[in-house]
Structure formats: C-alpha cells, structure tokens
C-alpha positions in Angstrom: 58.0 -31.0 -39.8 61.5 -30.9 -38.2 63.4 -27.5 -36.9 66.0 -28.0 -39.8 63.2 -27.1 -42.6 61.6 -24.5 -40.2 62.0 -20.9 -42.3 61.6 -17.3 -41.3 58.3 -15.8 -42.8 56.8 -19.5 -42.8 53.9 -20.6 -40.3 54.8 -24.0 -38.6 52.1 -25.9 -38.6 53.1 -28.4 -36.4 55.8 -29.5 -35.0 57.0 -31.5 -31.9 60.1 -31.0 -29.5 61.6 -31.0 -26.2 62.5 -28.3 -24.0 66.3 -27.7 -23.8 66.2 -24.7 -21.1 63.7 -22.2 -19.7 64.5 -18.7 -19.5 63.8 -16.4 -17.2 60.7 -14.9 -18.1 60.8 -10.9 -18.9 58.4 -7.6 -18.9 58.7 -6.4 -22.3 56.9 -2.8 -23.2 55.7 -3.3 -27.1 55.9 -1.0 -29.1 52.4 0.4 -28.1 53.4 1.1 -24.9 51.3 -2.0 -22.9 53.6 -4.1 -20.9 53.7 -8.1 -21.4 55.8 -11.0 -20.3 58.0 -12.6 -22.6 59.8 -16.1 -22.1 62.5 -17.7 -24.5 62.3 -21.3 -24.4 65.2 -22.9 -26.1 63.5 -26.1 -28.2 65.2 -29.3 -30.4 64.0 -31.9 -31.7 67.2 -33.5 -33.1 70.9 -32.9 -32.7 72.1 -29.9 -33.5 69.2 -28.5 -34.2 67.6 -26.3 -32.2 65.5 -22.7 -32.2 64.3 -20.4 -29.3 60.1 -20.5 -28.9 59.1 -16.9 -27.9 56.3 -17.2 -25.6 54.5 -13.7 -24.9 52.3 -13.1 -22.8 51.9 -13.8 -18.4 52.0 -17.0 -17.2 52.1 -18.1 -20.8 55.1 -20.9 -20.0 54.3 -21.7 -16.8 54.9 -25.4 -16.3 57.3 -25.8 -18.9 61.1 -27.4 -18.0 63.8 -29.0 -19.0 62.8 -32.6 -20.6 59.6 -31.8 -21.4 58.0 -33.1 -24.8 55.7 -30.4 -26.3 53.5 -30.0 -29.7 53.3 -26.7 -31.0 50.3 -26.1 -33.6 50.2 -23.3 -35.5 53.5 -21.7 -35.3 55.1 -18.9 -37.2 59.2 -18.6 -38.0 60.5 -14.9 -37.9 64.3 -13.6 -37.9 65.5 -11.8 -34.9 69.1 -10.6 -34.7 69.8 -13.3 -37.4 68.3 -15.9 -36.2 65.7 -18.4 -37.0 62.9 -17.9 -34.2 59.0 -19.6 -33.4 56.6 -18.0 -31.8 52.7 -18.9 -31.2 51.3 -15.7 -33.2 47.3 -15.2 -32.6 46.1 -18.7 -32.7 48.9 -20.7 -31.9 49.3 -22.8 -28.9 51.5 -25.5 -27.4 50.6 -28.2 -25.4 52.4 -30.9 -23.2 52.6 -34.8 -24.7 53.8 -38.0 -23.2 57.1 -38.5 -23.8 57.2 -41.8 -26.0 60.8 -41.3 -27.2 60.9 -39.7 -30.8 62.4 -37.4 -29.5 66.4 -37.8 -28.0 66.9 -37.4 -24.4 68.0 -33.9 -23.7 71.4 -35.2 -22.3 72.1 -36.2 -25.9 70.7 -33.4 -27.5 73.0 -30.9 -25.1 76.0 -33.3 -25.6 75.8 -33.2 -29.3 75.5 -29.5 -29.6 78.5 -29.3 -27.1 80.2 -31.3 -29.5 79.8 -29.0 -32.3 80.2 -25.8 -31.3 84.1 -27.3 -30.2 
C-alpha cells in the first residue's frame, strides 16, 4: 500500500515510509480526563505524498528521526481538521527497517514537496 490510496475510516494494513520530521512530543488530556503524550510524525513514502503518524502514548516515538525507514502494521486512516491522518489504534505498531532504498532519500522527498506547494 502507498500513502496516495491511504483513506480516512480505512485500517492500513501495512505500509512502509520514511520519517520526514519529528515533532515535539505533547501532553494531551483525552477526553476522560487521563493525561498521555502525543507525537506527530510527518511520514512519505513518495513525492508529494505525505501524512502525519499520530503516535500516542509516552515514549511511544522515542528513537524515531529524520531519515529513518519504518513499517507500520496495522494502521488505521482518520480525518482530523481535514486531513488524511494514521495512527497505530490498539494493536498497531511500527518498527524500524534497514534502509535498502525503496524509499527516496528525504532530501528529494522535501525538495519535491517544496516544489509543489510554489
């Protein structure tokens, strides 16, 4: 599966990608009133496309950086503020591959989305 076919409402059940950017992870209070961590990890896998992973939970992208190759298994799409979004859900989980080049460097993966937005 590539992030192009990726829809709201739809599980992902695998996919692979490379870390654009990292953001700084944040406490969140749910709607129950517990407090949790929540990190946006911008993702592509292809130029121009690219989707922010939600990661909840502490610690939960903790080694994760720019460049990084990852595998996400068991995904599911939502919308949030009209966007397409991934996050792991209940049983989904990332891990860390070796990088064997299927997927562009990010240098042309920024510099291609640079390109279109001007």
């Amino acid at each position: 599966m590539k992030l192009a076919e990726v829809e709201a409402g739809k599980n992902v059940t695998e996919i692979t990608v490379r870390v654009l950017s990292v953001a700084p992870p944040r406490i969140i209070t749910t709607r129950g009133g517990r407090k949790t961590q929540l990190t946006e990890v911008l993702i592509a896998d292809e130029p121009g496309a690219t989707v922010i992973l939600s990661l909840w939970g502490f610690g939960e992208a903790s080694g994760l950086s720019a460049g990084k190759v990852i595998k996400i298994s068991d995904g599911w799409a939502k919308e949030w503020r009209g966007k397409v979004q991934l996050s792991l859900g209940r049983s989904g989980h990332y891990e860390e591959i070796p990088d064997d080049d299927s997927i562009p460097p990010i240098a042309e993966l920024v510099a291609t989305k640079e390109d279109v937005a001007n």
